[in-house]
N, C-alpha and C positions, 0 to 999 in steps of 0.2 A: 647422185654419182653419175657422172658422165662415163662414155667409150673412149679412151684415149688412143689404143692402140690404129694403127692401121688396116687398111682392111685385107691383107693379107695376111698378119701374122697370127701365130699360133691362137689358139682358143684357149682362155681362162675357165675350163670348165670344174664346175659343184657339182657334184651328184646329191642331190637334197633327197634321197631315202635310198641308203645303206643302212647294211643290218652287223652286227657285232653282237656274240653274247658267250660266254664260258662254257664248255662244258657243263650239264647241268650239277653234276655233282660237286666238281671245282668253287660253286658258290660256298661252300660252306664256311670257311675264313672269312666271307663277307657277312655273314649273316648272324646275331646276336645270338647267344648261347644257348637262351632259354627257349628259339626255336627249333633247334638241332633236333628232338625228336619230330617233332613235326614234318621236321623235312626228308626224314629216315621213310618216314610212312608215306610223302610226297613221290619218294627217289624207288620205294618201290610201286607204285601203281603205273610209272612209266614205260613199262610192257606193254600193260592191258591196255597203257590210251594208243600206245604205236599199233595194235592189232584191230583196237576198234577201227581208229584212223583208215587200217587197211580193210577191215569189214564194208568199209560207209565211203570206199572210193576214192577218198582224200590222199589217199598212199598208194602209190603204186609199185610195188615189189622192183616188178620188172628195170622199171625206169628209177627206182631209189637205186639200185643195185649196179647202172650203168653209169648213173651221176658221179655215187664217189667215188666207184674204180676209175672214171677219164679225169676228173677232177682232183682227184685225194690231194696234193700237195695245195693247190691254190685256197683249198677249202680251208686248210689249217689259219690263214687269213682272216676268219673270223672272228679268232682270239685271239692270233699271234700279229703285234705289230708287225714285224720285219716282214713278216710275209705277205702282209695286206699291204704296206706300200708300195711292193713289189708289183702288186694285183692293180692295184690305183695306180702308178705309172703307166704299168701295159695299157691300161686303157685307156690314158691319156688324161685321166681324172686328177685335179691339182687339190682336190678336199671335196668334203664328204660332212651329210648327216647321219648320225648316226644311231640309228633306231636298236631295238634288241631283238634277240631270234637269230644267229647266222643261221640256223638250219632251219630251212624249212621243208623240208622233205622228211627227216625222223623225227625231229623235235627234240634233237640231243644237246641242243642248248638252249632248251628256254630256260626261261629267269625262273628261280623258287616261286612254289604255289600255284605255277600258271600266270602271272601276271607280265607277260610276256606282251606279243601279238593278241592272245587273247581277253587281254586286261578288260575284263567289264564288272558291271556292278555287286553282279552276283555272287563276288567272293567273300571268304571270310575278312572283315575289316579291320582285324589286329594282322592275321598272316598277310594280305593285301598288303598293308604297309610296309609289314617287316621284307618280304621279298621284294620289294620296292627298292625299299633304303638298299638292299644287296647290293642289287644292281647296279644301283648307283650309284654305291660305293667303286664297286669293281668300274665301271666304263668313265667315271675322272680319272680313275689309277691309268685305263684306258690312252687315253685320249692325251693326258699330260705329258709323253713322250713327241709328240707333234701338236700341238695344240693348236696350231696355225692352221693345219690342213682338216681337223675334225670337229665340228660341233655334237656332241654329245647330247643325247634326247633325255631326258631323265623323267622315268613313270611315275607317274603322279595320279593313285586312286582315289579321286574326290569325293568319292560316294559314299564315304564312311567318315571320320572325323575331321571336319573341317578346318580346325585348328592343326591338326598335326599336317595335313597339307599344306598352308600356307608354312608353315614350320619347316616341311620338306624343300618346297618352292627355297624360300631363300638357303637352307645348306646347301643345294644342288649348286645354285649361285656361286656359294661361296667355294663351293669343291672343284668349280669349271666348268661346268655342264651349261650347256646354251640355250635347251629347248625345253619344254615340257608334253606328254603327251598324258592325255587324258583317257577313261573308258572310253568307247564310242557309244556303248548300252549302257546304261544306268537300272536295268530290267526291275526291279520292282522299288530302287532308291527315288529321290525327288530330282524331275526331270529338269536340267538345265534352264530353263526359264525362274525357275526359286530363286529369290534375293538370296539364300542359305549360303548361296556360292560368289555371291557378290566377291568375299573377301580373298579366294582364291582371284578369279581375277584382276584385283587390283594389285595382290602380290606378284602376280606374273607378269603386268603394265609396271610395277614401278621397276622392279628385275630385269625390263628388257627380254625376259624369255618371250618366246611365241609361243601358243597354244595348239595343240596339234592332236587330230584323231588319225588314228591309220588302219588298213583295210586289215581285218581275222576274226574278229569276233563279231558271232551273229548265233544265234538261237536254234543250234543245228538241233536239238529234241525234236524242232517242229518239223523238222523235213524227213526223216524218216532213213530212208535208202535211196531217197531220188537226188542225189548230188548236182542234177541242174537246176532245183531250186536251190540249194545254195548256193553255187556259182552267180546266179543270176541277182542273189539279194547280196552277197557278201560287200558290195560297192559303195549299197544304199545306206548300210549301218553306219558307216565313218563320215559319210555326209551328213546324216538326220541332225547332227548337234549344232549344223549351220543355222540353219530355221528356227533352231528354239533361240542360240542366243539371236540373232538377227532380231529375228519381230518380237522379242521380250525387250529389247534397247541395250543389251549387254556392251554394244560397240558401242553406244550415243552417251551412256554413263561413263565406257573406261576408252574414250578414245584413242589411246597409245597402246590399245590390247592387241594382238597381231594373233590371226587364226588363221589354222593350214589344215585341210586334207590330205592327207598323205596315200600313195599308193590304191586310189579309186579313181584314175585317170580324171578327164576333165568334161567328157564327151558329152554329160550329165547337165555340165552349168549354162551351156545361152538357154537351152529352153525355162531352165527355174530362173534365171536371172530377166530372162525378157515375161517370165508371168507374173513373179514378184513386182519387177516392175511396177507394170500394166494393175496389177492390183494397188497399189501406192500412189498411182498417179489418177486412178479415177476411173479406168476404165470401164466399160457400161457393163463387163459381168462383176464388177464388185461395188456397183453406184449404190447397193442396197446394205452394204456394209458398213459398219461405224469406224471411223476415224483411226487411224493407227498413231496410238496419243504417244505410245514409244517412240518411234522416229522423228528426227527430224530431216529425216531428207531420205529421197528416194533409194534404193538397195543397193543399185549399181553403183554408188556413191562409197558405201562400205564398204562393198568388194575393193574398191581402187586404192582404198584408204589403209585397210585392216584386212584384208582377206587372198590369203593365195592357196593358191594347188599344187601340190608335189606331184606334179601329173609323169610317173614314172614310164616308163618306156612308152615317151610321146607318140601317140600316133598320128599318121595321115592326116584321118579325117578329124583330129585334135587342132591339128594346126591349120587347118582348112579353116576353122572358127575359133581364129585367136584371135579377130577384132573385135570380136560380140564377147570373149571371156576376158581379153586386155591382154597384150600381150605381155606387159609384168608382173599378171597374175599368174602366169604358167611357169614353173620351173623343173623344169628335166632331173629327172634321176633315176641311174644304172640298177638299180635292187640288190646293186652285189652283196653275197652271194647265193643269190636266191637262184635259182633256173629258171626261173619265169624271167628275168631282167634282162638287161643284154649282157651282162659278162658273160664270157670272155672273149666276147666279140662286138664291144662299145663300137669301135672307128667303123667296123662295118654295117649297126647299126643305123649310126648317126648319118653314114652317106647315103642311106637308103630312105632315110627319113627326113634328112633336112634339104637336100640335094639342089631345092629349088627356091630355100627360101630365104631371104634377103641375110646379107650377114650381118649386118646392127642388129635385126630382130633375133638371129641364132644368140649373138652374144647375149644379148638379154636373157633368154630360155635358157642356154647352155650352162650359164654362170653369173653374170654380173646381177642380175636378182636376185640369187639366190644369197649372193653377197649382202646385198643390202639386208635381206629378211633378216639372217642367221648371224650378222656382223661380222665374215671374213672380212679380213685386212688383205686387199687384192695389191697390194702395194709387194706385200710380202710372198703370196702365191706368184706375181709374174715372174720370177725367174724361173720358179719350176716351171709355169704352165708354156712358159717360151721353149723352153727343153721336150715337153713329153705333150703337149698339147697338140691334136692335130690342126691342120691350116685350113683354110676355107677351101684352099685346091683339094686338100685333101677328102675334103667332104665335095667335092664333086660340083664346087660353086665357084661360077664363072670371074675372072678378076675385074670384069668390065659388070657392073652392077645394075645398069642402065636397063636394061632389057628384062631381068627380073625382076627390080622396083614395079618396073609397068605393068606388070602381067600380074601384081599385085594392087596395082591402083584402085580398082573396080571397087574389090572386095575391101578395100581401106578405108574409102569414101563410105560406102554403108556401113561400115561399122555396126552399132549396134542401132538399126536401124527401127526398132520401136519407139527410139525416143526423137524420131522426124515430128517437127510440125504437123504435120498432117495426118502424122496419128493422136496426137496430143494438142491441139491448138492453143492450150493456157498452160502450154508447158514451165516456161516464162513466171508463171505467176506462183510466188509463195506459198504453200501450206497453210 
């Protein structure tokens, strides 16, 4: 897909991780009958998990308390179509991914059982599913009022019967939902490298859904009361499933598989991407190593191929090293209605953050790849994004482009500069 517009006008922008999810109690029309006690006993231990929450740092009173008295209307956005278009216009956003959780601050809407944000392997693998299916039921009912502007993530616990997952995969399909998101932990199931799961991905390869982990669940037992060891690990868990399928050959068997990290920024990938490399290619700290009989081709090759990042509220030094991670591998997204994202101050984000950086490569990051991933029909989004979209003036980006092409030359030419001749001299030559 090429850039047609000019480079003045308005921005086509995707926010590739939005959050949407019901009240939690509101699921229970979605959810099959025979789990309703289950979820009776779910819908009351959701005190005790908001007080741990607030015990172990994760909640903060003060700042919960401020969020939805300034917020309260916009917040209802997270269920309420009418009201989140309203939320997606102001900020100039033309469509959206659409993950589960709107709240992340009490957790008053996650999905039945926890399989929200938290979605990992350690759940029960009948209730797993069934709060699954909820979900998913509810966020096509979702999403089928504008269908144009939302792609719909639809959870998918793999770690428990793999049939009924590939089963799930294709209804999601057929209910309208676009993406799939996966555990990011599998904690004591079979890890991501198991043929066991072959068959989920090639329902998701034949389905056109993308396969997606996203940042929350991580093994807070082990941390105790020190809330900067989770902060500091929560990033790592939504990445680890890169590396199992990568160097198990997951991409080389289902090449039409499309994998995304969601909401663990990107800042992470040129160093693993230039040491995988470097390991693949021969380098003299893995000369002693045996052959990686999975691959057929170097990692950076998958990344460009099959792998992108939902690198939510882009940063700085993100975009400083978007030639080493590709710049159609980065796709921007708002986190609305999270507090941590930039709603409700997208436009003044984005001029603070993109201000200096060429505007082909904004459109790429901003929207247009995220198009291609997620299959928006950008044909259909340019009249709204003509209307509500901000301009490249807007974002504080000169109409004369010349002068910040250059100031970028440097850093374009290096690119990903481990794979120079001179650090590989048989670069050239085949596997």
């Amino acid at each position: 897909m090429t850039d047609a517009v000019s480079g003045g006008d308005p921005y086509l922008i995707i926010s590739s991780d939005c959050h949407a999810g019901l009240p939690t109690e509101e699921y229970r029309p979605y959810l099959e009958s025979r789990f309703h006690r289950d979820f009776d006993d779910f819908l009351a231990g959701q005190g005790r998990r908001r007080e741990e929450m607030t015990r172990l740092g994760v909640r903060n009173e003060a700042f919960a308390d401020k969020w939805f008295h300034d917020n309260e209307e916009g917040l209802r956005g997270g269920w309420d179509t009418a009201q989140r278009l309203k939320e997606l216009d102001g900020d100039g956003v033309a469509a959206e991914v659409v993950f589960p959780d709107a709240d992340a601050v009490d957790s008053r809407t996650a999905a039945p059982f926890g399989v929200g944000l938290g979605l990992s392997g350690d759940q029960d693998p009948e209730l797993g599913m069934a709060g699954a299916r909820a979900h998913n039921r509810w966020l096509a009912d979702f999403v089928s009022a504008r269908p144009e502007r939302h792609c719909g993530v639809a959870l998918l616990p793999i770690t428990g019967e793999v049939s009924e997952a590939v089963a799930e995969v294709h209804r999601a399909k057929e209910s309208g939902l676009g993406a799939l998101m996966i555990p990011a932990m599998w904690v004591d199931k079979e890890p991501y490298h198991d043929r066991r799961y072959d068959p989920v991905w090639a329902a998701a390869a034949e389905c056109g859904m993308p396969v997606l982990t996203h940042s929350g669940a991580a093994p807070r037992e082990d941390y105790g009361d020190h809330l900067g060891i989770y902060v500091s690990e929560v990033t790592w868990w939504p990445a680890r499933p890169l590396w199992f399928l990568l160097w198990s050959g997951v991409f080389e068997r289902h090449p039409a598989l499309r994998f995304g990290v969601a909401e663990s920024g990107c800042w992470w990938l040129p160093n693993l991407l230039w040491f995988m490399d470097r390991l693949y290619l021969g380098a003299h700290g893995g000369k002693k190593l045996s052959p990686f009989q999975e691959l057929k081709r170097p990692p950076h090759e998958y990344l460009d191929r099959q792998i992108f990042v939902c690198a939510t509220n882009t940063k700085r030094r993100e975009l400083a090293q978007r030639y080493e991670i590709g710049v159609d591998n980065i796709l921007w997204g708002s986190d609305f209605p999270h507090p941590e994202g930039t709603w409700p101050d997208t436009r003044a984000w984005l001029r603070r953050t993109f201000h200096d950086i060429p505007v082909a490569e904004t459109r790429r990051m901003l929207g247009l790849a995220a198009a291609e991933v997620f299959g928006f029909d950008t044909a259909k989004l340019a009249p709204l994004a003509r209307r509500i979209g901000p301009s490249p003036a807007d974002l504080g980006q000169p109409a004369d482009q010349a002068a910040v092409e250059a100031s970028w030359a440097r850093s374009r030419e290096t690119g990903r500069h481990w794979l120079t001749g001179e650090d590989f001299p048989t670069l050239g030559v085949t596997r």
